[in-house]
LUMLUM-222255 format. One record per residue: x, y, z of N, C-alpha, C in turn; residue number from 1; residue in three letters. Coordinates in nm, 4 decimals, m for minus. Example, Ala and Ser with C-alpha at 12.3 -4.5 7.8 and 13.67 -1.06 7.14 Angstrom:
<rs>
        nx        ny        nz       cax       cay       caz        cx        cy        cz  pos  code
    1.3190   m0.5690    0.7800    1.2300   m0.4500    0.7800    1.3200   m0.3300    0.7800    1   ALA
    1.2850   m0.2250    0.7080    1.3670   m0.1060    0.7140    1.2900    0.0030    0.7870    2   SER
</rs>
This chain:
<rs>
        nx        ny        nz       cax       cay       caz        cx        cy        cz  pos  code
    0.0848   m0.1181    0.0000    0.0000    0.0000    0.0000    0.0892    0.1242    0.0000    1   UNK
    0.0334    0.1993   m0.0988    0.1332    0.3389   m0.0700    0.1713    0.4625    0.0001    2   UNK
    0.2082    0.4667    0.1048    0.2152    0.5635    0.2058    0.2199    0.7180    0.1602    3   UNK
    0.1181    0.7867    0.1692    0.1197    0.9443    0.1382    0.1711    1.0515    0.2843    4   UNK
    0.2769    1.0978    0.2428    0.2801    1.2152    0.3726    0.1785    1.3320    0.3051    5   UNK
    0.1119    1.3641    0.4098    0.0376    1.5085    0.4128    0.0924    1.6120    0.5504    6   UNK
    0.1166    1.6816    0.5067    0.2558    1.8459    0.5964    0.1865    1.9273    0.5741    7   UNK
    0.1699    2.0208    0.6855    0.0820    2.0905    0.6687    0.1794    2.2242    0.7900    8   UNK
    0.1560    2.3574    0.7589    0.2072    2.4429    0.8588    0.1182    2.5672    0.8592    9   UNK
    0.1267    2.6202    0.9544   m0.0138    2.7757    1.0271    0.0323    2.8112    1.1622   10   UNK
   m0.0587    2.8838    1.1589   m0.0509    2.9372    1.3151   m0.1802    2.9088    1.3630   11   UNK
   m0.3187    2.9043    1.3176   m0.4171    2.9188    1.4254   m0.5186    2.7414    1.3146   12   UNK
   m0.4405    2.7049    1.2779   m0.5177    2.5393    1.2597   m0.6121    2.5072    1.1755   13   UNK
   m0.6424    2.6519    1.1196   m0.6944    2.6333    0.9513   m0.6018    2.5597    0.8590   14   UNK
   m0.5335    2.5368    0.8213   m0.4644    2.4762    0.7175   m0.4255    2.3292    0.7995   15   UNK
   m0.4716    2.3055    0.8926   m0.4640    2.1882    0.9584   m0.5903    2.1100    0.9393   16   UNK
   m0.6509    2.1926    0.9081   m0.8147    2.1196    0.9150   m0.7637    2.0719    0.7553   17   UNK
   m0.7564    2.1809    0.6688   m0.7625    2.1233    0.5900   m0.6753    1.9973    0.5105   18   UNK
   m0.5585    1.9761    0.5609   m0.4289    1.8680    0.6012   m0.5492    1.7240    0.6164   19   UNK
   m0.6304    1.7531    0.7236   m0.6883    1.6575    0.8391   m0.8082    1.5645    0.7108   20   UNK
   m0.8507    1.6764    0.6010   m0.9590    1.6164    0.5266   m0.9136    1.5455    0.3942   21   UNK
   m0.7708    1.6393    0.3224   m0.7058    1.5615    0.2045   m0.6715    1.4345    0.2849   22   UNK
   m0.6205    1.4032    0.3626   m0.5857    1.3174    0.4857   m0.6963    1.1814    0.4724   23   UNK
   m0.8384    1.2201    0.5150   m0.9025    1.1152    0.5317   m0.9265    1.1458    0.3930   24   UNK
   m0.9549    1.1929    0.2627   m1.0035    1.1584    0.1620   m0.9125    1.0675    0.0966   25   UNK
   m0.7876    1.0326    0.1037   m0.6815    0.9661    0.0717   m0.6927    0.8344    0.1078   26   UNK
   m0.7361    0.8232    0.2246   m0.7522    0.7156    0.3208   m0.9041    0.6395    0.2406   27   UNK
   m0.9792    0.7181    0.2491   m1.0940    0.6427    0.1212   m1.0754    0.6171    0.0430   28   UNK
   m0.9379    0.6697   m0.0624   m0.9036    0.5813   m0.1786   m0.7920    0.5023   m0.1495   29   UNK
   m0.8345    0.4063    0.0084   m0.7032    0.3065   m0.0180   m0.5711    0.3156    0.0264   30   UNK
   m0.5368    0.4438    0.0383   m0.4076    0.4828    0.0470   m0.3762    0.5034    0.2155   31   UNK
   m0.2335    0.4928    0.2510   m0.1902    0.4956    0.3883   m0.1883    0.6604    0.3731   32   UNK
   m0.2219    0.7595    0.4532   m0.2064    0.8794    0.4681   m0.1515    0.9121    0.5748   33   UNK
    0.0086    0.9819    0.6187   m0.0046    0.9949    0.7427    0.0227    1.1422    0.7390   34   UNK
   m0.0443    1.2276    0.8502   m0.0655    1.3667    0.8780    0.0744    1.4331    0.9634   35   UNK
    0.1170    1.4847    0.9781    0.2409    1.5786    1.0359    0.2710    1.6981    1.0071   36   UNK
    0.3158    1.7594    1.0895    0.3073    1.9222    1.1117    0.4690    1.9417    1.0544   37   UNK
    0.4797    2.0442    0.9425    0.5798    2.0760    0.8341    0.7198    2.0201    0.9068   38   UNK
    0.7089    2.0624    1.0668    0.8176    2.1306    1.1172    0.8774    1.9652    1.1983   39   UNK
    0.7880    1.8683    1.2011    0.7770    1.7581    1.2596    0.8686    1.6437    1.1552   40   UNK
    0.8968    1.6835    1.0135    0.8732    1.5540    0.9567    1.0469    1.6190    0.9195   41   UNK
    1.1205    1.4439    0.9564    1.2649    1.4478    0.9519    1.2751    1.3975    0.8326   42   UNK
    1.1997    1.3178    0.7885    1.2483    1.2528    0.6208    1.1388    1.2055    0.5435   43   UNK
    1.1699    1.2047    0.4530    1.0221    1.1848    0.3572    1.0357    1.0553    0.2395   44   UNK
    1.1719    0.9686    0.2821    1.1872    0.8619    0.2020    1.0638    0.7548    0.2066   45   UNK
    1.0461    0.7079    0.3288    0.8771    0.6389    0.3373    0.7821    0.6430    0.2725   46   UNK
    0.7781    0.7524    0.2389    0.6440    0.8018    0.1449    0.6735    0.7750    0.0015   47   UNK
    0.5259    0.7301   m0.0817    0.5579    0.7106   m0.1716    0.5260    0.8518   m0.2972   48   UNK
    0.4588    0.9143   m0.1858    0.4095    1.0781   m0.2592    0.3755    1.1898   m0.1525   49   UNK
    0.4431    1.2851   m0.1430    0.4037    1.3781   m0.0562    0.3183    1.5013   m0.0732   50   UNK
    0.1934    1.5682   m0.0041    0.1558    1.6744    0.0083    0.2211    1.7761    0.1180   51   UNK
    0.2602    1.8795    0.0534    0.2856    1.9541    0.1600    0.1763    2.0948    0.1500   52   UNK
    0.1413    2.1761    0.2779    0.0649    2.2637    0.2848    0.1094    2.3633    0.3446   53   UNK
    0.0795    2.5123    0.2990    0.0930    2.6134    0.4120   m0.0181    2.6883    0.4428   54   UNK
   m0.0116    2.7872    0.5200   m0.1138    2.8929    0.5574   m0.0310    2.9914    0.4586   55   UNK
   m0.0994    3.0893    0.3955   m0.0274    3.2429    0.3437   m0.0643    3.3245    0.4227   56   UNK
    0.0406    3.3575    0.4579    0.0435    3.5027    0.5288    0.1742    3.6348    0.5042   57   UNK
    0.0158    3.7138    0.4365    0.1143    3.8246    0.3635    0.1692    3.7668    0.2277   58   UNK
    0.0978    3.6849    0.1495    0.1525    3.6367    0.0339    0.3068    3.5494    0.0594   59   UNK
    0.3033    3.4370    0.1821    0.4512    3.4115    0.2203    0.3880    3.2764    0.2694   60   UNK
    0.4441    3.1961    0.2359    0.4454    3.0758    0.3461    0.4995    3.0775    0.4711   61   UNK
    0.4816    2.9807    0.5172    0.5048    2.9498    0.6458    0.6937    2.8890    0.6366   62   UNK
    0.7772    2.9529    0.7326    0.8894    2.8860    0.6837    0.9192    2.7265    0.7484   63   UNK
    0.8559    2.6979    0.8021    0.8680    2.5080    0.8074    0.8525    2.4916    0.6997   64   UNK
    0.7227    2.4880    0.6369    0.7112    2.4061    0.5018    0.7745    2.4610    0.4233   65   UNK
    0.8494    2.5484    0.3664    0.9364    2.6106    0.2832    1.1115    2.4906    0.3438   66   UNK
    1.1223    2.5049    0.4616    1.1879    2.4400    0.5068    1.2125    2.2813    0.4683   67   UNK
    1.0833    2.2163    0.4861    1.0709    2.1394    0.4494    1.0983    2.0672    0.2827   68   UNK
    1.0614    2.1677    0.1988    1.0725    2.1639    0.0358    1.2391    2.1528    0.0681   69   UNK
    1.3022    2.2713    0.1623    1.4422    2.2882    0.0838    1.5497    2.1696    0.1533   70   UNK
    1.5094    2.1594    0.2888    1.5511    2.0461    0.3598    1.5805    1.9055    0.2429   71   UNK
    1.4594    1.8158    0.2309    1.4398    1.6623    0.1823    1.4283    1.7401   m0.0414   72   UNK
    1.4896    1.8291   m0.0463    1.4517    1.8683   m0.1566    1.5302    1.7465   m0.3179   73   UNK
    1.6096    1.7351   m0.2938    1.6688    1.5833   m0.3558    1.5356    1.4750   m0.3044   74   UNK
    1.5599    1.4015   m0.2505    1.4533    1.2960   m0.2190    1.3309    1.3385   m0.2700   75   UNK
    1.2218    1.4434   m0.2564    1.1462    1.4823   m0.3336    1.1302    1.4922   m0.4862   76   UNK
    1.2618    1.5239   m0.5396    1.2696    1.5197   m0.6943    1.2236    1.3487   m0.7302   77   UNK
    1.2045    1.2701   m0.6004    1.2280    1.1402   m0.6804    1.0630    1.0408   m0.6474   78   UNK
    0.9691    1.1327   m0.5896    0.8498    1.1277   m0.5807    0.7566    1.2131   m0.6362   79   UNK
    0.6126    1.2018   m0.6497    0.5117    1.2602   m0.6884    0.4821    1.3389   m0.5327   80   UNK
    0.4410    1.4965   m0.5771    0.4607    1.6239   m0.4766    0.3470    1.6752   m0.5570   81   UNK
    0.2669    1.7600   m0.4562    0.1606    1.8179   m0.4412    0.1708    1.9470   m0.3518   82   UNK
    0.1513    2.0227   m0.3822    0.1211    2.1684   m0.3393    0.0109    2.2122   m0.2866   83   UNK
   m0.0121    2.2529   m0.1533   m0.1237    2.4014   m0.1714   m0.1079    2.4730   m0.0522   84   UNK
   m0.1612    2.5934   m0.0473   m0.1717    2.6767    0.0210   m0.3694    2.7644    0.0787   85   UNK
   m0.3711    2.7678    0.1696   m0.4455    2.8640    0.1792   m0.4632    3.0180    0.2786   86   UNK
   m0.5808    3.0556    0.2074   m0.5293    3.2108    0.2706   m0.6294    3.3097    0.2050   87   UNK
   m0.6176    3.3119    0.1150   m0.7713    3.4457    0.1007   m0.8735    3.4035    0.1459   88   UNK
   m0.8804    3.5276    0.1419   m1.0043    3.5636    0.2853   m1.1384    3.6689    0.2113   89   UNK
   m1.2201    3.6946    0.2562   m1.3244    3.7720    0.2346   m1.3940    3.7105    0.0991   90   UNK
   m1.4547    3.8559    0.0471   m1.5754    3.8237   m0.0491   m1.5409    3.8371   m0.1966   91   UNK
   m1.3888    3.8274   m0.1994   m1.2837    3.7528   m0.3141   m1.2286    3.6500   m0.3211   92   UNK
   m1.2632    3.5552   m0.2060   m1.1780    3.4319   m0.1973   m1.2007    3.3439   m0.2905   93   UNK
   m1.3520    3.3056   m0.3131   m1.4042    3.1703   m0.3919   m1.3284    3.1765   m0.4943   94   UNK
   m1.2722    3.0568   m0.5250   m1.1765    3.0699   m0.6652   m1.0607    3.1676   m0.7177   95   UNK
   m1.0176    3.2498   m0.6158   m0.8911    3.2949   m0.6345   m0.8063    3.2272   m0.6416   96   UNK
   m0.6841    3.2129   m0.7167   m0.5730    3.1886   m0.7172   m0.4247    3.2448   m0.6955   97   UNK
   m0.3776    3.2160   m0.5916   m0.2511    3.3068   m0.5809   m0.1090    3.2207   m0.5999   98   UNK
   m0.0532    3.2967   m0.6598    0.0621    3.2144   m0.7306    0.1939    3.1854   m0.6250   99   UNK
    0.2571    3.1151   m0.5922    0.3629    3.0696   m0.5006    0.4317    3.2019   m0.4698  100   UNK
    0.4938    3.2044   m0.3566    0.5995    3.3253   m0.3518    0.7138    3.2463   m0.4326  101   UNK
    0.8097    3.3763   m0.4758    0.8817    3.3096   m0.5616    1.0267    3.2460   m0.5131  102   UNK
    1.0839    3.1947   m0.3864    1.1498    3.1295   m0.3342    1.1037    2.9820   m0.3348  103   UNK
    0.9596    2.9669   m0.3704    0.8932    2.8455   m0.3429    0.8323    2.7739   m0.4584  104   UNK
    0.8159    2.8976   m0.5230    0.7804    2.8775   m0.6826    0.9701    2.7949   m0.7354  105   UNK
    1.0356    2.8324   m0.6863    1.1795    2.7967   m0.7176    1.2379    2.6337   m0.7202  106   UNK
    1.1793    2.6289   m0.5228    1.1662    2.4628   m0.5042    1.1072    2.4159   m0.6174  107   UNK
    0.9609    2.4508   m0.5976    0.8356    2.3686   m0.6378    0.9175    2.3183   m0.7736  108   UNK
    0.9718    2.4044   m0.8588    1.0024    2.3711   m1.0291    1.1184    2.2683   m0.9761  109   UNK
    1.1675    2.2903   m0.8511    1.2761    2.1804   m0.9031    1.2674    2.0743   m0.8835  110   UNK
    1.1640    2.0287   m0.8069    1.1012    1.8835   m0.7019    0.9950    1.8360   m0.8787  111   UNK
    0.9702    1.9477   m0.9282    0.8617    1.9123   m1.0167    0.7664    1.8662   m0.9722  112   UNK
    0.6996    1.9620   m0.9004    0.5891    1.9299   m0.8158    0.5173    1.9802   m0.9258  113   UNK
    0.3459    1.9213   m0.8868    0.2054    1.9626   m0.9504    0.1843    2.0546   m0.9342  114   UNK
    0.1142    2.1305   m0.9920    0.0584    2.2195   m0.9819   m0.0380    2.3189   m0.8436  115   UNK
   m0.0003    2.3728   m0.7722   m0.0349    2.4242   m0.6608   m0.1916    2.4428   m0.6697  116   UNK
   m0.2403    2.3960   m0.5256   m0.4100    2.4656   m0.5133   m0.3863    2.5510   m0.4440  117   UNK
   m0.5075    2.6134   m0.4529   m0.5142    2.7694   m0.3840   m0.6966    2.7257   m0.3042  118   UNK
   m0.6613    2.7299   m0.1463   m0.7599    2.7386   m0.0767   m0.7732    2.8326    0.0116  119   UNK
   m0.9243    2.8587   m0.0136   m0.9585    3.0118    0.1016   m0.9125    2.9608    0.2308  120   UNK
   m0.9034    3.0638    0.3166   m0.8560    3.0350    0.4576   m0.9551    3.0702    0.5304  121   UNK
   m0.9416    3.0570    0.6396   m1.0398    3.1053    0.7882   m0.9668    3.2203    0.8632  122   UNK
   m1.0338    3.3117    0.9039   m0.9559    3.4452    0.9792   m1.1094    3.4985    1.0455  123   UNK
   m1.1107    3.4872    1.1534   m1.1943    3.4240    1.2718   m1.1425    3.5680    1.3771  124   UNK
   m1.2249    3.6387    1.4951   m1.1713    3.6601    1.5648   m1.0965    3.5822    1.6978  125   UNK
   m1.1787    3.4886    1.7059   m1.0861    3.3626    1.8046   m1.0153    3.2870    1.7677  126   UNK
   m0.9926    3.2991    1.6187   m0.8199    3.2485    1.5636   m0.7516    3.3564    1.5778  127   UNK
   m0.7746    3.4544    1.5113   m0.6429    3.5675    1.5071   m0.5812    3.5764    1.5895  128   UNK
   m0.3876    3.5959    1.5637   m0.3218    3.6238    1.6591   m0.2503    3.7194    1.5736  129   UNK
   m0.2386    3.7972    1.6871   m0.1620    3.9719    1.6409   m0.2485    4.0615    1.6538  130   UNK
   m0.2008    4.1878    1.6330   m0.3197    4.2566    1.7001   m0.3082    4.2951    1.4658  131   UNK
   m0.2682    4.2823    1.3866   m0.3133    4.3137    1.2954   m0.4057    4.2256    1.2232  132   UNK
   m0.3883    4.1092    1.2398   m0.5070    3.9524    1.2465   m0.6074    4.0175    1.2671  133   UNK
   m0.6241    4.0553    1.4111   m0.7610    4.0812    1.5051   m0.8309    4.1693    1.4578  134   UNK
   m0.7296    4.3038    1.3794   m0.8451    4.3868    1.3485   m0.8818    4.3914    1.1874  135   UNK
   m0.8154    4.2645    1.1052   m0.8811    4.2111    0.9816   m0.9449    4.1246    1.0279  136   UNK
   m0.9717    4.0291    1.1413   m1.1086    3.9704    1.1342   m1.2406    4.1057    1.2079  137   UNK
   m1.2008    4.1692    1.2222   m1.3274    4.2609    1.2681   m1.3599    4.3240    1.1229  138   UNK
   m1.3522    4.2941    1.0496   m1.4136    4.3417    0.9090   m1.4880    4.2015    0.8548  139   UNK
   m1.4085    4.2955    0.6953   m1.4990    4.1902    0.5683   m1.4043    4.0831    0.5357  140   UNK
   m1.3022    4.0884    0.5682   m1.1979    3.9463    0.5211   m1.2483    3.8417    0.6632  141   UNK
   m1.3348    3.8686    0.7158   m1.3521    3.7771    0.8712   m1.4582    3.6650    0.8004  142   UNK
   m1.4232    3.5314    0.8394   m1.4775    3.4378    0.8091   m1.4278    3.2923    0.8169  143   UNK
   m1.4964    3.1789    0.7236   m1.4203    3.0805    0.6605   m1.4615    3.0636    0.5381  144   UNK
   m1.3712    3.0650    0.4765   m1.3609    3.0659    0.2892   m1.3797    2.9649    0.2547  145   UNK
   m1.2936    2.8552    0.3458   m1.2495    2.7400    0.2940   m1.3769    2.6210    0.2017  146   UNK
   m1.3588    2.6251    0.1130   m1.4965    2.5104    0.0285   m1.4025    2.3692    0.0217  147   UNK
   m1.5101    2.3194    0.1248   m1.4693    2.1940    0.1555   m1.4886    2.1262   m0.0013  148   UNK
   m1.6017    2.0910    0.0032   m1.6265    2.0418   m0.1694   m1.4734    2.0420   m0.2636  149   UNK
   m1.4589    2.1084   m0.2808   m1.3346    2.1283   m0.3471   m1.1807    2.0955   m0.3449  150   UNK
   m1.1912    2.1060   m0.1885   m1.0652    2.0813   m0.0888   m1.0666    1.9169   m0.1208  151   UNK
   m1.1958    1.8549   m0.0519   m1.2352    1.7066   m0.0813   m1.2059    1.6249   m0.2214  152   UNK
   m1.2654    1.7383   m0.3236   m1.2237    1.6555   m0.4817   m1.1212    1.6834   m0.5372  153   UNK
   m0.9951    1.7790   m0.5091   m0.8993    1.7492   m0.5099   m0.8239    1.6861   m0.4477  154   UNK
   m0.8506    1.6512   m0.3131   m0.7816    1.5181   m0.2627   m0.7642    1.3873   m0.3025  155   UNK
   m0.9217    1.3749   m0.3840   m0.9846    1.2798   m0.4792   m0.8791    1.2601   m0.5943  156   UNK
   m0.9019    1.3965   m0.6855   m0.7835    1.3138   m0.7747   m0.6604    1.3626   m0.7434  157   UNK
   m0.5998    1.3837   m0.6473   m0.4906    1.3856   m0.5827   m0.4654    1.1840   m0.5486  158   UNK
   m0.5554    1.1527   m0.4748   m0.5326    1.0257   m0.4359   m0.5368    0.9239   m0.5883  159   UNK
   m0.5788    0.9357   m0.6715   m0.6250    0.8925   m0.7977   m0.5245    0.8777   m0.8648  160   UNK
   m0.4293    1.0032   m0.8940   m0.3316    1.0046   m0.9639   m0.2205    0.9592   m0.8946  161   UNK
   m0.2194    0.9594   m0.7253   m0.1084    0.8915   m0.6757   m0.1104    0.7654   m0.7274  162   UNK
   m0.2202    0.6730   m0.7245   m0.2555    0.5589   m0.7471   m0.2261    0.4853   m0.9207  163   UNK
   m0.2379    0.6171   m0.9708   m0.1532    0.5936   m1.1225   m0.0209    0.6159   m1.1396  164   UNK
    0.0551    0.7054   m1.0679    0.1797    0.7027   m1.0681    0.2391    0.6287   m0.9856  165   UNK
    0.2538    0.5716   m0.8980    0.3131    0.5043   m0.7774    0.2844    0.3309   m0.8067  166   UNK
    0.3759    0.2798   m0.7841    0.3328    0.1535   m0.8050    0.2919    0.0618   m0.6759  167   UNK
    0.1983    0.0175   m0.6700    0.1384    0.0039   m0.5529    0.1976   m0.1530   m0.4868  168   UNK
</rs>
């Protein structure tokens, strides 16, 4: 069976949730999924395909998972890699796309990773931390963006295509 790492990094556990659901949707197609926090995972040879995730903040990843790309970045060139991020917020999120920062856009080309998703984020006043968080969730970016639906069917053929590339 083929072991998928799913990495995931944030500060307030939105991008964990969503880690938690590619996670079990993986697990419905069959596949070993195991979940770990960017900053947690020492090697990624086990796996037979990795997701890694961040939160954006300020158009920036999180530097674990950036860490992570540059850390195991050889060993990655030699698996199937998956991207995403989330982070817009408000009543522009649905279907935005924001393009990698470009330190990561850098990895990503060299691992030859897939193509990055772009998922809305959650910015909550009882998530926010900072006092500049706190007073963008007291507006119109305050919410959760995140469309599960979507999050879910790309996990789908996320798990699908592991299952075609990887030899089981």
């Amino acid at each position: 069976m083929t072991a998928v790492l799913v990495a995931h990094a944030g500060k307030s556990g939105g991008t964990r949730e969503i880690a938690e659901v590619i996670a079990a949707e993986l697990r419905e197609a069959g596949l070993t999924a195991e979940l770990l926090d960017a900053a947690e995972v020492d090697d990624v040879e086990a796996y037979g395909a990795v997701i890694v995730g961040s939160a954006l903040y300020r158009r920036r990843w999180r530097p674990e998972a950036v860490r992570l790309l540059a850390e195991h970045e050889e060993a990655l060139r030699n698996r199937p890699v998956w991207l995403f991020h989330s982070g817009p917020c408000g009543p522009l999120a649905a279907g935005k796309r924001i393009s990698l920062p470009a330190g990561v856009a850098l990895l990503a080309a060299r691992i030859d990773a897939e193509r990055t998703a772009t998922f809305g984020g959650r910015l909550t006043p009882a998530t926010a931390k900072g006092l500049f968080w706190k007073i963008m969730a007291a507006g119109p970016w305050a919410g959760d963006f995140r469309d599960w639906a979507l999050i879910r069917s790309w996990a789908r053929d996320v798990g699908h295509r592991v299952r075609i590339r990887v030899t089981l």
